[in-house]
C-alpha positions as CSV (number, residue, x, y, z in Angstrom):
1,X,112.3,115.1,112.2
2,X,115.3,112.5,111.7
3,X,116.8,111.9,109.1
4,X,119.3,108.8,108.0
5,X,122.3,110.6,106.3
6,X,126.2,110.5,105.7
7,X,128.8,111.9,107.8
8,X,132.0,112.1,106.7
9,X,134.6,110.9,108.3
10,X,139.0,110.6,107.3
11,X,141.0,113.8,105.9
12,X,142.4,112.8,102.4
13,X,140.5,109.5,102.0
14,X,136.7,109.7,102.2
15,X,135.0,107.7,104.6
16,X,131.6,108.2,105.7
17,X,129.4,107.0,108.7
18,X,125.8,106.4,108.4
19,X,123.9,108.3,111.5
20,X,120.8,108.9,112.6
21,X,120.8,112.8,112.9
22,X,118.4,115.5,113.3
23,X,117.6,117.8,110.5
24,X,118.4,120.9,112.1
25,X,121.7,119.6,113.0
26,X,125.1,120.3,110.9
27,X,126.3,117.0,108.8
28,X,129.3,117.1,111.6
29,X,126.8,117.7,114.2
30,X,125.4,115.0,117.3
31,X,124.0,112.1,115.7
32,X,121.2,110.4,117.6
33,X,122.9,106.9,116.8
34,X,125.4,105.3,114.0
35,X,123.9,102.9,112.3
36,X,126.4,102.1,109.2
37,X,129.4,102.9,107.5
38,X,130.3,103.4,103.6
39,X,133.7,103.5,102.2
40,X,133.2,104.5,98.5
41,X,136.9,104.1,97.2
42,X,136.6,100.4,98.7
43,X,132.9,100.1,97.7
44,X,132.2,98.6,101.4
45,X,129.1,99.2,103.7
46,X,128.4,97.7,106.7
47,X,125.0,98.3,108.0
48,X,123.0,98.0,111.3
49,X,120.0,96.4,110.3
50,X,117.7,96.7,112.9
51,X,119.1,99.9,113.9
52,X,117.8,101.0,110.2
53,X,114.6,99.2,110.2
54,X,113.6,100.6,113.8
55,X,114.5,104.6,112.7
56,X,112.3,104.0,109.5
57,X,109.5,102.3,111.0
58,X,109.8,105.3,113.4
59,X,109.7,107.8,110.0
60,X,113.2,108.4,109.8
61,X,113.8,109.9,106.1
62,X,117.0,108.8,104.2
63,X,118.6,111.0,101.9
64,X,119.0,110.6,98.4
65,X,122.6,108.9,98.5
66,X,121.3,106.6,102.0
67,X,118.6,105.7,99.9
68,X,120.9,104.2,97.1
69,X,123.2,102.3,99.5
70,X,119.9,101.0,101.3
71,X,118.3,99.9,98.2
72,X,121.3,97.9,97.1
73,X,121.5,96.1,100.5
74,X,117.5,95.3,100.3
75,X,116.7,96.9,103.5
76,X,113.4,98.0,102.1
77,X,112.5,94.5,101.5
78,X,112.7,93.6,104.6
79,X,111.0,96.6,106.4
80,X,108.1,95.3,103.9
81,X,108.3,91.7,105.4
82,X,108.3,93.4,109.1
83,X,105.3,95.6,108.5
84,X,103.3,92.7,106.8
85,X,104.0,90.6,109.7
86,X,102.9,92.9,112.0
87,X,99.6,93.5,110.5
């Protein structure tokens, strides 16, 4: 199963990428594909879009925290527009 998840990234500063990773993999382990990045002290994100809505449509599972910083970007709104046109 994938998963959409945070791996961090910078020494003193945290800054964390947004990958498509397996579960059984280690957060530092092979992603599959980066799709995003977060910087929490700056409050930025920059996200992949299409990446994120083709790894979900595919069943990817976000964690908890990928779920926040998806919802406030309104990617789920627009994996609902994809699937309705589709159908």
């Amino acid at each position: 199963m994938v998963k959409l998840r945070l791996k961090r990234c910078g020494r003193k500063q945290p800054v964390y990428r947004i990958v498509a990773i397996d579960v059984r993999s280690r957060r530092e382990g092979r992603d599959l594909r980066k799709v995003g990045f977060y910087d929490p002290i700056k409050n930025q994100t920059y996200l992949n879009v299409p990446a994120i809505l083709y790894f979900l449509e595919k069943g990817a599972q976000p964690t908890g925290t990928v779920q926040d910083i998806l919802k406030k970007a309104e990617v789920f709104k627009e994996l609902r527009s994809n699937q309705t046109k589709f159908n």
